[in-house]
mmCIF file of the N, C-alpha and C atoms, coordinates in Angstrom:
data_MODEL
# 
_entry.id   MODEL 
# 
loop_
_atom_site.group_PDB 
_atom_site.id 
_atom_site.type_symbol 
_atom_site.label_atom_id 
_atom_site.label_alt_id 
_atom_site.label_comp_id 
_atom_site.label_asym_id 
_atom_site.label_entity_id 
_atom_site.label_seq_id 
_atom_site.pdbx_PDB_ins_code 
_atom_site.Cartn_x 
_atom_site.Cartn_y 
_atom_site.Cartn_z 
_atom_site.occupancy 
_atom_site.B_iso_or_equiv 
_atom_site.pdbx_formal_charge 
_atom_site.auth_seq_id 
_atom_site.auth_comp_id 
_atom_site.auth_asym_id 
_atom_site.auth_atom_id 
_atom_site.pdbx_PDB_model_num 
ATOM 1   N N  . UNK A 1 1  ? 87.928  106.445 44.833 1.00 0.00 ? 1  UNK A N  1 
ATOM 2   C CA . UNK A 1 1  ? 89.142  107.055 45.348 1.00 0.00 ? 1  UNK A CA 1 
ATOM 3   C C  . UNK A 1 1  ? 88.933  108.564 45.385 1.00 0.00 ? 1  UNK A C  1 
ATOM 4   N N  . UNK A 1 2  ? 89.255  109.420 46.226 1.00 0.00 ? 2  UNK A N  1 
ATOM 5   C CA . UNK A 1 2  ? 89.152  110.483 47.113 1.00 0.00 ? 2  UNK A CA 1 
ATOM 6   C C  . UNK A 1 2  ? 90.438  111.465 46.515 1.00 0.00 ? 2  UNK A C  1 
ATOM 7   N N  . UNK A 1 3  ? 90.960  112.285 46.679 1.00 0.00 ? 3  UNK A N  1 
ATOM 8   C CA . UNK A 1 3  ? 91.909  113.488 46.434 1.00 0.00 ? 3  UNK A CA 1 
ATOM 9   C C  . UNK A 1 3  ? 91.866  114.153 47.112 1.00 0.00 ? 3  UNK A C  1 
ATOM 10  N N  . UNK A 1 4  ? 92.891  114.256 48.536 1.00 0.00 ? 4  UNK A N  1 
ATOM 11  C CA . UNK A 1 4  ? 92.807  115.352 48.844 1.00 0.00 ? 4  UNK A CA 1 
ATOM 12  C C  . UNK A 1 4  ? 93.730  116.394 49.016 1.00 0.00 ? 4  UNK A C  1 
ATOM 13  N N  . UNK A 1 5  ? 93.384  117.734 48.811 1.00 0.00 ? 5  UNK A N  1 
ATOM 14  C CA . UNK A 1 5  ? 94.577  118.389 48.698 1.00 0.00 ? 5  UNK A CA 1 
ATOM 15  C C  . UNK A 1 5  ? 94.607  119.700 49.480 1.00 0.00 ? 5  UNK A C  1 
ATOM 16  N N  . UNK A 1 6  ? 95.804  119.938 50.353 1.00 0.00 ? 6  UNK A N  1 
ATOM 17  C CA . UNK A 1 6  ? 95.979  121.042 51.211 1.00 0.00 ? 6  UNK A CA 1 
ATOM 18  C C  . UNK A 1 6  ? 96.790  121.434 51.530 1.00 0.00 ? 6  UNK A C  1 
ATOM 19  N N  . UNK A 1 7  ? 97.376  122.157 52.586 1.00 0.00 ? 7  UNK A N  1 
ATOM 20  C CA . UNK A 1 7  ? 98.302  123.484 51.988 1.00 0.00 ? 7  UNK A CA 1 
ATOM 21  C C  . UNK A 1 7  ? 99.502  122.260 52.993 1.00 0.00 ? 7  UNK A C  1 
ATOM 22  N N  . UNK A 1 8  ? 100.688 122.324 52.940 1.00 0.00 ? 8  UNK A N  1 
ATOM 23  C CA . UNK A 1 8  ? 101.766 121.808 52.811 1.00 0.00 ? 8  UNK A CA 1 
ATOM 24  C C  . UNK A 1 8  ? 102.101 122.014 54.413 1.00 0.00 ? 8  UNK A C  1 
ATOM 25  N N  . UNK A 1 9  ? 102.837 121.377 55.236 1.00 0.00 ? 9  UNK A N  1 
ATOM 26  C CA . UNK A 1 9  ? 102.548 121.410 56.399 1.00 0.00 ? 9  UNK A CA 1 
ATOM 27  C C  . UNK A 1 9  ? 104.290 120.991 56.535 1.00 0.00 ? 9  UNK A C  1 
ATOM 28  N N  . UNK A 1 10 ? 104.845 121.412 58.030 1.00 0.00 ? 10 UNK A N  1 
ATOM 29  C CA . UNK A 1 10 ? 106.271 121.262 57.940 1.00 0.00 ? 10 UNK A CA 1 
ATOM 30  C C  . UNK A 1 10 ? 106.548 119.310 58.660 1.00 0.00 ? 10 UNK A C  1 
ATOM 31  N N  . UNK A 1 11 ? 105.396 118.309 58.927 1.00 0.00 ? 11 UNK A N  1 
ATOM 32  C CA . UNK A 1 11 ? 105.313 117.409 59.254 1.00 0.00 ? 11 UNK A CA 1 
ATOM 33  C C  . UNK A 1 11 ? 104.937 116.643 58.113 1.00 0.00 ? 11 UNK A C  1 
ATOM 34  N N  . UNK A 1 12 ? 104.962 117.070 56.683 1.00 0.00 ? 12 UNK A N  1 
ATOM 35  C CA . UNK A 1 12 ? 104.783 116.587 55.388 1.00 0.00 ? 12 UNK A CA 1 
ATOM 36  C C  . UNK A 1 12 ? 106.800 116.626 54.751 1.00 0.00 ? 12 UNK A C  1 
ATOM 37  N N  . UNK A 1 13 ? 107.313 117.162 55.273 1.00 0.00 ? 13 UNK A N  1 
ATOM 38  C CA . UNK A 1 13 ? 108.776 117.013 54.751 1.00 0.00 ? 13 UNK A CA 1 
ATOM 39  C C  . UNK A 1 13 ? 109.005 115.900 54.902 1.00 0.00 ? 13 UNK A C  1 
ATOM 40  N N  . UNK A 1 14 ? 109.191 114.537 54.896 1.00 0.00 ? 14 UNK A N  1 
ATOM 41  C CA . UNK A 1 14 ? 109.898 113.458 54.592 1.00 0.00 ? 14 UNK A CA 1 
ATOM 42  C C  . UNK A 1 14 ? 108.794 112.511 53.455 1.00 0.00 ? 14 UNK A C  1 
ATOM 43  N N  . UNK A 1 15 ? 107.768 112.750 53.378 1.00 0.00 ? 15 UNK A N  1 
ATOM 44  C CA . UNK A 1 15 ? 106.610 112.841 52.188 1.00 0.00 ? 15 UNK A CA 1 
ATOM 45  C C  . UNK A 1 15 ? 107.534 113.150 51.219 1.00 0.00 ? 15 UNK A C  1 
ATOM 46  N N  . UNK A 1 16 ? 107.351 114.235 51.010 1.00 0.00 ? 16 UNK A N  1 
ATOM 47  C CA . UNK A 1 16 ? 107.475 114.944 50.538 1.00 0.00 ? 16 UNK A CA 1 
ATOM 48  C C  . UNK A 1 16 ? 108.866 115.004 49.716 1.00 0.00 ? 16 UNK A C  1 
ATOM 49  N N  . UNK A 1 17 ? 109.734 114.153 50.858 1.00 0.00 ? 17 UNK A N  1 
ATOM 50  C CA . UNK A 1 17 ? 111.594 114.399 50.072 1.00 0.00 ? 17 UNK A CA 1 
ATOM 51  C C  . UNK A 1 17 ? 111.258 112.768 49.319 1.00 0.00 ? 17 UNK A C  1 
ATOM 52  N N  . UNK A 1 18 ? 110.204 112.094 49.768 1.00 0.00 ? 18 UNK A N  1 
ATOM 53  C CA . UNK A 1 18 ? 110.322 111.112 48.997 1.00 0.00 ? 18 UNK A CA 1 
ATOM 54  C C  . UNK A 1 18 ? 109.804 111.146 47.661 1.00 0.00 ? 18 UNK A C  1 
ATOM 55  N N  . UNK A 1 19 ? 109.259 111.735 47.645 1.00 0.00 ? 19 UNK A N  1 
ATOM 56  C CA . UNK A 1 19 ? 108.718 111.921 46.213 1.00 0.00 ? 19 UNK A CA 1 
ATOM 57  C C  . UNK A 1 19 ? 109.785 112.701 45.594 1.00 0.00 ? 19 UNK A C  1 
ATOM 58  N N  . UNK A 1 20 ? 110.368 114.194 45.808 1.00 0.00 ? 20 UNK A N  1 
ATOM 59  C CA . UNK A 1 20 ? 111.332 114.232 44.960 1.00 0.00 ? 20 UNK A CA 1 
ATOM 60  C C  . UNK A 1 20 ? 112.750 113.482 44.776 1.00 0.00 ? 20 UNK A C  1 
ATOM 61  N N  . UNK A 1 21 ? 113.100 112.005 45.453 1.00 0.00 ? 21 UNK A N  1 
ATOM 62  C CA . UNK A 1 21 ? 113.761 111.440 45.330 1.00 0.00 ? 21 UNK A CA 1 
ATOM 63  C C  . UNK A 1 21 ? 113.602 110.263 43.924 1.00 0.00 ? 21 UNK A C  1 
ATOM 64  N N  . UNK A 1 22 ? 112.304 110.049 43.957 1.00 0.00 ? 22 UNK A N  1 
ATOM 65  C CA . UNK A 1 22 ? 111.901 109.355 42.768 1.00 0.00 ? 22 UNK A CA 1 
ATOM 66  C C  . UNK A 1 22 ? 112.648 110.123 41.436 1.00 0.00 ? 22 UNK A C  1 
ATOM 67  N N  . UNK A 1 23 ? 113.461 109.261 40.784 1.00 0.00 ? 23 UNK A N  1 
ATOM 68  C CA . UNK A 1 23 ? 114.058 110.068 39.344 1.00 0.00 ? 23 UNK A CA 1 
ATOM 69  C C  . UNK A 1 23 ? 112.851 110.861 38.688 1.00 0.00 ? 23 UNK A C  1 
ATOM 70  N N  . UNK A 1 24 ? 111.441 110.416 38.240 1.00 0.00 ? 24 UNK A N  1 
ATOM 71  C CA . UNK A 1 24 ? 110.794 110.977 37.341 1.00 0.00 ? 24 UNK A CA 1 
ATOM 72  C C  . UNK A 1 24 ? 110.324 112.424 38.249 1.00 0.00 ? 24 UNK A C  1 
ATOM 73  N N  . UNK A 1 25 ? 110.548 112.349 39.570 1.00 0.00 ? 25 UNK A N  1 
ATOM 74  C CA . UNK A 1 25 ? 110.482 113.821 40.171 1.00 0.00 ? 25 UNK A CA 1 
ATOM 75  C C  . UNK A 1 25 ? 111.372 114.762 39.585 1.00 0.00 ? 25 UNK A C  1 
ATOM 76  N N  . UNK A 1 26 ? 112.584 114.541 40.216 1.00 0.00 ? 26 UNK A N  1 
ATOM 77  C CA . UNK A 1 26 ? 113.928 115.532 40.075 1.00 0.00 ? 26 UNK A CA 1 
ATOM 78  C C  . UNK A 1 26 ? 114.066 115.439 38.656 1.00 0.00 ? 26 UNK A C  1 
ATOM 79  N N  . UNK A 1 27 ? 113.801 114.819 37.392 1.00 0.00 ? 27 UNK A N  1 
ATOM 80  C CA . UNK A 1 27 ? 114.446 114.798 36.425 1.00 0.00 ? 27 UNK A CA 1 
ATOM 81  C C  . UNK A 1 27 ? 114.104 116.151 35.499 1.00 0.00 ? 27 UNK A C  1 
ATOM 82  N N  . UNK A 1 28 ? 112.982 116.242 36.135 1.00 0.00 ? 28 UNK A N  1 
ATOM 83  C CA . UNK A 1 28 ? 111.505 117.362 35.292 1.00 0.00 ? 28 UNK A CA 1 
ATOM 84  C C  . UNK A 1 28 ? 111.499 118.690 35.820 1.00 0.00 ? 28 UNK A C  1 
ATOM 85  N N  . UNK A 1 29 ? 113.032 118.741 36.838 1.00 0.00 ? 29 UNK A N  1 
ATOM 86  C CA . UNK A 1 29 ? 112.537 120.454 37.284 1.00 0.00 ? 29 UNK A CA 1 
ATOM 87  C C  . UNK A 1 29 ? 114.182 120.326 37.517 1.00 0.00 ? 29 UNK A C  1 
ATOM 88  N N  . UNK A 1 30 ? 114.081 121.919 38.307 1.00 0.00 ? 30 UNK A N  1 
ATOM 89  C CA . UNK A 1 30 ? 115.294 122.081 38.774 1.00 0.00 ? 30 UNK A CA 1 
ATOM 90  C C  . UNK A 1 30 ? 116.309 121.704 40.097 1.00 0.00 ? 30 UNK A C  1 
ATOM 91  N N  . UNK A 1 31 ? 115.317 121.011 40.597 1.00 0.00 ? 31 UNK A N  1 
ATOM 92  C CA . UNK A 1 31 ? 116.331 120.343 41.554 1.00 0.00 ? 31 UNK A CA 1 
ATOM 93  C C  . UNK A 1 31 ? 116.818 119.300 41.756 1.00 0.00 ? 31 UNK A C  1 
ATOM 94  N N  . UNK A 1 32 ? 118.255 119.663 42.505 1.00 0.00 ? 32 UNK A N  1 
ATOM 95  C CA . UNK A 1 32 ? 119.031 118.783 42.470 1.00 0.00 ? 32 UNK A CA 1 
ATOM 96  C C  . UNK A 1 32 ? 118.452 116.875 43.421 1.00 0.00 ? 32 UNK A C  1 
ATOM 97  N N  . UNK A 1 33 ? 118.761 115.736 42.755 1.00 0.00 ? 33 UNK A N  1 
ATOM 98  C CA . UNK A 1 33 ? 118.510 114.973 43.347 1.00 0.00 ? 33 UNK A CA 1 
ATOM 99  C C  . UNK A 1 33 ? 118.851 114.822 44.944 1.00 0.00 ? 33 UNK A C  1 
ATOM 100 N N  . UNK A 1 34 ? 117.829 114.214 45.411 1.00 0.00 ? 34 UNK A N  1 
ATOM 101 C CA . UNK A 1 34 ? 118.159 113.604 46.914 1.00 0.00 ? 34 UNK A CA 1 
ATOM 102 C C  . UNK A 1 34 ? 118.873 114.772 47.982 1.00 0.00 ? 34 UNK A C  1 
ATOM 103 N N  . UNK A 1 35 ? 117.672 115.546 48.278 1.00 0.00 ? 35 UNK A N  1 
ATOM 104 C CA . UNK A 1 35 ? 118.049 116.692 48.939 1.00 0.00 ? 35 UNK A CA 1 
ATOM 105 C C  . UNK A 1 35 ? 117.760 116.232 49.974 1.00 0.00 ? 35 UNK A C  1 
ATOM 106 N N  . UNK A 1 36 ? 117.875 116.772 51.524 1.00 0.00 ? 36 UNK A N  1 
ATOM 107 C CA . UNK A 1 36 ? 118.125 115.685 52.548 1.00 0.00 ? 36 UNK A CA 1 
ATOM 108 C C  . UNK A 1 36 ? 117.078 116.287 53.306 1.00 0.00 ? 36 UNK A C  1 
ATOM 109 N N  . UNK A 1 37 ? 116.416 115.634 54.107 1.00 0.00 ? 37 UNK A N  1 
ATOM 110 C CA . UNK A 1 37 ? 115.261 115.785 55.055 1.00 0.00 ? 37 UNK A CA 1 
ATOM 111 C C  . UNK A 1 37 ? 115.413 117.023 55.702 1.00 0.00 ? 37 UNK A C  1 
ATOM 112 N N  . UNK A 1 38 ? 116.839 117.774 56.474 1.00 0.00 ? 38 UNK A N  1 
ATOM 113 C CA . UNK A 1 38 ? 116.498 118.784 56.873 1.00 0.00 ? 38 UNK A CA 1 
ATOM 114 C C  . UNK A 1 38 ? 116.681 120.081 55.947 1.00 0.00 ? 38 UNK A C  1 
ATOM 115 N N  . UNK A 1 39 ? 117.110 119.446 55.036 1.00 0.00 ? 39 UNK A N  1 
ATOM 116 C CA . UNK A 1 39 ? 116.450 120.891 53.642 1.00 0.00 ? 39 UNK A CA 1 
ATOM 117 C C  . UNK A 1 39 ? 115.149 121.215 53.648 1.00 0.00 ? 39 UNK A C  1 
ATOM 118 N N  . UNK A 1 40 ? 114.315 119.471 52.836 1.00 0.00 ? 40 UNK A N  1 
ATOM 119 C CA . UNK A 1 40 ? 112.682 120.015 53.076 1.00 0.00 ? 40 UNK A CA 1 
ATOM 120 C C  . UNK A 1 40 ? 112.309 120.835 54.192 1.00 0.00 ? 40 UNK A C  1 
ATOM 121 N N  . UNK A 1 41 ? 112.491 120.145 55.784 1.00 0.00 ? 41 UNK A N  1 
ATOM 122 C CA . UNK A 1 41 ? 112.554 120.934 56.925 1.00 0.00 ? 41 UNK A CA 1 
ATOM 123 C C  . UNK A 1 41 ? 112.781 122.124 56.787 1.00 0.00 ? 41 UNK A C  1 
ATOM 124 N N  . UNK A 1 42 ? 113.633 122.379 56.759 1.00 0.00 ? 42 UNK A N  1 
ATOM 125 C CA . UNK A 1 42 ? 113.788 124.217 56.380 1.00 0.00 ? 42 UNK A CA 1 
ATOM 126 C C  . UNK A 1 42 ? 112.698 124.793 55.068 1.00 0.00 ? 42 UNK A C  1 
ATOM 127 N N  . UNK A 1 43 ? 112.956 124.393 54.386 1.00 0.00 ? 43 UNK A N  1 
ATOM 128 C CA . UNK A 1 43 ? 112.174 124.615 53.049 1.00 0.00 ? 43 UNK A CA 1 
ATOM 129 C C  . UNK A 1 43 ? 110.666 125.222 53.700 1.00 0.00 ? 43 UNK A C  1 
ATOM 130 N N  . UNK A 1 44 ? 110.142 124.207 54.158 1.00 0.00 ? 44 UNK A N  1 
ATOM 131 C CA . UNK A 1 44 ? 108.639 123.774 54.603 1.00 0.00 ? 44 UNK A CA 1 
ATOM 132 C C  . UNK A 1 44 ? 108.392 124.876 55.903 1.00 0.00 ? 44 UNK A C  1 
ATOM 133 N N  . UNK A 1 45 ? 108.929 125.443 56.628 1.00 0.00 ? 45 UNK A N  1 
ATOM 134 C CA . UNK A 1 45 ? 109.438 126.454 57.831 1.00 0.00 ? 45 UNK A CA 1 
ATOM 135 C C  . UNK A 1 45 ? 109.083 127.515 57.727 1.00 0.00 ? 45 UNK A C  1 
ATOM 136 N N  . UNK A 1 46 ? 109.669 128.149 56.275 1.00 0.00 ? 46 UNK A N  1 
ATOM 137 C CA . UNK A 1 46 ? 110.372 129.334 55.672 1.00 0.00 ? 46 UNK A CA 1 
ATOM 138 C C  . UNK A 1 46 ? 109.427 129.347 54.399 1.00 0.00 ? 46 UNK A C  1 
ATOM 139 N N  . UNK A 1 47 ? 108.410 129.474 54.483 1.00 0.00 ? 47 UNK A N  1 
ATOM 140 C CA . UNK A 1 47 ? 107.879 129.383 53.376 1.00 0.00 ? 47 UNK A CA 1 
ATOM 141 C C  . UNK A 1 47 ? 107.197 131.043 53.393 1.00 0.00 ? 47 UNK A C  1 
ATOM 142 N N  . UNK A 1 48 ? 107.708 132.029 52.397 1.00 0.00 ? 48 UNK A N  1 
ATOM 143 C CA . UNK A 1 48 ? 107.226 133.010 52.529 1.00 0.00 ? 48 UNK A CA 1 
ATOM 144 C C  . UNK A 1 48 ? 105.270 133.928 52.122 1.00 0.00 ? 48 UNK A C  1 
ATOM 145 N N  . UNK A 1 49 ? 105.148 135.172 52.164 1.00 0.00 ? 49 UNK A N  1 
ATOM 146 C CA . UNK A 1 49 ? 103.895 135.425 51.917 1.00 0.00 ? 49 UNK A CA 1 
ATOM 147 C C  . UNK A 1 49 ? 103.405 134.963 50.861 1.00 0.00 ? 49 UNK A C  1 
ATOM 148 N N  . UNK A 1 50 ? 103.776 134.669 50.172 1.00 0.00 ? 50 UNK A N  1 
ATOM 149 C CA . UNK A 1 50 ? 103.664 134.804 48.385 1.00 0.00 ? 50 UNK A CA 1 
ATOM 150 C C  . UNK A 1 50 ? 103.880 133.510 48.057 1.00 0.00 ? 50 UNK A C  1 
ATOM 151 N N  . UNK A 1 51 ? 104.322 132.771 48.850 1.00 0.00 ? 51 UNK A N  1 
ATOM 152 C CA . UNK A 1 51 ? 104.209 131.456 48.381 1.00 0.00 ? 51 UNK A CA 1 
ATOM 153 C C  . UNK A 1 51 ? 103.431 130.095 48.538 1.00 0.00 ? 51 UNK A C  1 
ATOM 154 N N  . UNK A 1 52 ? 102.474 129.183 47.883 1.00 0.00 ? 52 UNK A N  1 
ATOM 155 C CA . UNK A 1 52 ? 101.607 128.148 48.489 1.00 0.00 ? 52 UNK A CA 1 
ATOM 156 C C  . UNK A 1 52 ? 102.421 127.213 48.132 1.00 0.00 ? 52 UNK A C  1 
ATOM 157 N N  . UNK A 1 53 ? 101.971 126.368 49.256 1.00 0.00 ? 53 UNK A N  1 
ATOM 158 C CA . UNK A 1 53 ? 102.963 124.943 48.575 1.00 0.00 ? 53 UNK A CA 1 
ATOM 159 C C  . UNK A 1 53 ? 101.714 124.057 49.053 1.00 0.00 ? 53 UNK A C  1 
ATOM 160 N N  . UNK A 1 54 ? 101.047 123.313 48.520 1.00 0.00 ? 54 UNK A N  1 
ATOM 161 C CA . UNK A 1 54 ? 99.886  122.350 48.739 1.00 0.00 ? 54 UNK A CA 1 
ATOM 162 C C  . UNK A 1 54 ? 100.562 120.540 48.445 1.00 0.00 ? 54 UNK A C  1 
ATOM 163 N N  . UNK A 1 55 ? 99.787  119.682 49.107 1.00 0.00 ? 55 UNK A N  1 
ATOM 164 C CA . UNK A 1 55 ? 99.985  117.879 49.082 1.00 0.00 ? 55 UNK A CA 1 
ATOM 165 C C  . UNK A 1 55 ? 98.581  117.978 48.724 1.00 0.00 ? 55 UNK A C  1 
ATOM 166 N N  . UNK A 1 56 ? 99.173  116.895 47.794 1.00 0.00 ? 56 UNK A N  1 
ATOM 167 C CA . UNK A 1 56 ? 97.793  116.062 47.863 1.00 0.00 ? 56 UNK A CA 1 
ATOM 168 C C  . UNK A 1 56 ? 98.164  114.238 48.097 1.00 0.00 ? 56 UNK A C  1 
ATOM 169 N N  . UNK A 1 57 ? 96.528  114.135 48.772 1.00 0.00 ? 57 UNK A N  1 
ATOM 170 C CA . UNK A 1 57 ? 96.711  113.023 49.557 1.00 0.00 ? 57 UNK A CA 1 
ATOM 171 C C  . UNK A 1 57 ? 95.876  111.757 48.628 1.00 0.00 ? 57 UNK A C  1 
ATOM 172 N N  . UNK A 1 58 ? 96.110  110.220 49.022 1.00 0.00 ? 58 UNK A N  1 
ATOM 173 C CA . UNK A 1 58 ? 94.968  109.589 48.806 1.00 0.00 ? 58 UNK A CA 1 
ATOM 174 C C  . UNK A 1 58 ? 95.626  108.302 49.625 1.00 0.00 ? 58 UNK A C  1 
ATOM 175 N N  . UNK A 1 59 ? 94.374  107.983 50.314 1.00 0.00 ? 59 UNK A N  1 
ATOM 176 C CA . UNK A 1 59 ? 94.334  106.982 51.461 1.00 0.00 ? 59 UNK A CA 1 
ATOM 177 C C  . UNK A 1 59 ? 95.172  107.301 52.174 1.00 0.00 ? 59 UNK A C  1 
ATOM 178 N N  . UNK A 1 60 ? 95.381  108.683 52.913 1.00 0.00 ? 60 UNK A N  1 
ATOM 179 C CA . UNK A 1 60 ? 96.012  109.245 53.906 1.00 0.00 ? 60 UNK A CA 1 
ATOM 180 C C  . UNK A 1 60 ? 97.444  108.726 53.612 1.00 0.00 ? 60 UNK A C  1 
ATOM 181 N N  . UNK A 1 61 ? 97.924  109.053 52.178 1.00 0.00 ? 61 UNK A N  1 
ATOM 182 C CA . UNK A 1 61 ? 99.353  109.039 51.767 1.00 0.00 ? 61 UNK A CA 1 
ATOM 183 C C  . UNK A 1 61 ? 99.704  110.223 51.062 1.00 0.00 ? 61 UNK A C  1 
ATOM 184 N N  . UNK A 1 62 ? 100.775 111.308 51.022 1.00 0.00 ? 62 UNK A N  1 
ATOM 185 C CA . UNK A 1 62 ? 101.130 112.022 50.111 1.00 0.00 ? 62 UNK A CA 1 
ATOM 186 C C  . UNK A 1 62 ? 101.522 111.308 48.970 1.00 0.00 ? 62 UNK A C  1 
ATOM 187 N N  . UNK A 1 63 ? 101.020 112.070 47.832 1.00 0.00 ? 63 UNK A N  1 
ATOM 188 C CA . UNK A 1 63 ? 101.167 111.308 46.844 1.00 0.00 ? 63 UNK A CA 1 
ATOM 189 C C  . UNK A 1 63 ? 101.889 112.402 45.420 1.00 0.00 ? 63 UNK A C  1 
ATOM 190 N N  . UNK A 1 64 ? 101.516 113.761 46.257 1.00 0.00 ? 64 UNK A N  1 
ATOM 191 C CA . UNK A 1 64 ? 102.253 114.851 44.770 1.00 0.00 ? 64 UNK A CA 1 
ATOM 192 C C  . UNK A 1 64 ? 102.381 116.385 45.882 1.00 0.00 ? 64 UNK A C  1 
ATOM 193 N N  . UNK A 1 65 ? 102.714 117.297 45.045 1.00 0.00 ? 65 UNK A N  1 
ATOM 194 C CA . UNK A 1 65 ? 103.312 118.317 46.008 1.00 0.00 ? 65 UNK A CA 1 
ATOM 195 C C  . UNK A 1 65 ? 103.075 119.647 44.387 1.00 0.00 ? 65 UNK A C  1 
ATOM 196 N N  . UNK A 1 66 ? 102.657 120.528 45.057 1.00 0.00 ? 66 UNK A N  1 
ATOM 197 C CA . UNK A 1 66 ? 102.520 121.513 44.030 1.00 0.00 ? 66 UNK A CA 1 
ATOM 198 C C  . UNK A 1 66 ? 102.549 122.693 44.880 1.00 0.00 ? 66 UNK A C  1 
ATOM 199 N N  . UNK A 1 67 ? 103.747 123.480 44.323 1.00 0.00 ? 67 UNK A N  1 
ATOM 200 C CA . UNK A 1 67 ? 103.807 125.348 45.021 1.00 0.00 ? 67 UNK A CA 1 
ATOM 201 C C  . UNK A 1 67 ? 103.459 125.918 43.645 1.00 0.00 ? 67 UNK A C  1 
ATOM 202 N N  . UNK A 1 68 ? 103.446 127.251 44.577 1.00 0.00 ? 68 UNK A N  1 
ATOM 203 C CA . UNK A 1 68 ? 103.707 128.613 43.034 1.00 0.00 ? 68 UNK A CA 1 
ATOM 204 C C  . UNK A 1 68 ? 103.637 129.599 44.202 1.00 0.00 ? 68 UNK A C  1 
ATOM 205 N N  . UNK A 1 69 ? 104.320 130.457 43.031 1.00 0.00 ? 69 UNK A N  1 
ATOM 206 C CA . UNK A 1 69 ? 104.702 132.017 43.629 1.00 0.00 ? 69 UNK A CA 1 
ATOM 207 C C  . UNK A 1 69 ? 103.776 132.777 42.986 1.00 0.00 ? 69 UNK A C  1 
ATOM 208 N N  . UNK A 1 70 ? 103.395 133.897 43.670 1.00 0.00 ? 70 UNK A N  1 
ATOM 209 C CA . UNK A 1 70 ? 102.448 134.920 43.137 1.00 0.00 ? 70 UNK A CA 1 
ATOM 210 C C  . UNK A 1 70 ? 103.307 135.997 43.497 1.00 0.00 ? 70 UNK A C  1 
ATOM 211 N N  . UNK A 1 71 ? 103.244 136.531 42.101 1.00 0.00 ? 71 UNK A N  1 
ATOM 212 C CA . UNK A 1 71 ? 103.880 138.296 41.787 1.00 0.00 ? 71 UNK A CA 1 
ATOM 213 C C  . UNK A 1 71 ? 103.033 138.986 41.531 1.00 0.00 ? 71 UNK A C  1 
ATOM 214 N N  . UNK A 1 72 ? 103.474 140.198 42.265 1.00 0.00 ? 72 UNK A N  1 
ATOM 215 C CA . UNK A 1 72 ? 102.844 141.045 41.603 1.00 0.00 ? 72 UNK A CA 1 
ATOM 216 C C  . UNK A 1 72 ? 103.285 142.524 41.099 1.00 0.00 ? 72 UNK A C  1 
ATOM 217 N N  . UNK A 1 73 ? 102.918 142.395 39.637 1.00 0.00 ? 73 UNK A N  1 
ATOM 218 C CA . UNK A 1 73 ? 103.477 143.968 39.163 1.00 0.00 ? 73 UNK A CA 1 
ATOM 219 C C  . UNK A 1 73 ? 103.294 145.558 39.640 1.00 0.00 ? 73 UNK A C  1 
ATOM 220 N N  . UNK A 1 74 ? 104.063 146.050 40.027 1.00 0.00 ? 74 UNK A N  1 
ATOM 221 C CA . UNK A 1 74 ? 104.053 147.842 40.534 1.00 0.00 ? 74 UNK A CA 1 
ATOM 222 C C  . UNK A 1 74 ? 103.785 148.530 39.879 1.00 0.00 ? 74 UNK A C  1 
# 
């Protein structure tokens, strides 16, 4: 089995809302359950300089979703 992982794409939003629909998603962070497809949509759009949001895949399925923000101090 294979892993693959790459940067987050706005045709990965319904992936993507499915996984944070799973309880053990939403339970472990801050968002609110069952946010609706054209949130991710927007979300996934609007994604600014500073921010990565990566999938990772296996057997051409999303299977997890990982961002982060990069700051930087003045």
């Amino acid at each position: 089995m294979s892993i693959i992982i790459r940067k987050a794409e706005l045709t990965d939003a319904k992936a993507i809302k499915e996984i944070y629909e799973c309880k053990n998603a939403h339970s472990g962070t801050l968002q609110l359950p069952h946010p609706s497809l054209t949130l991710w949509e927007k979300r996934l759009s609007n994604i600014p300089d500073n921010v990565y949001n990566y999938v990772a895949i296996i057997n051409n399925e999303i299977v997890g979703n990982l961002g982060f923000e990069l700051y930087q101090s003045k």
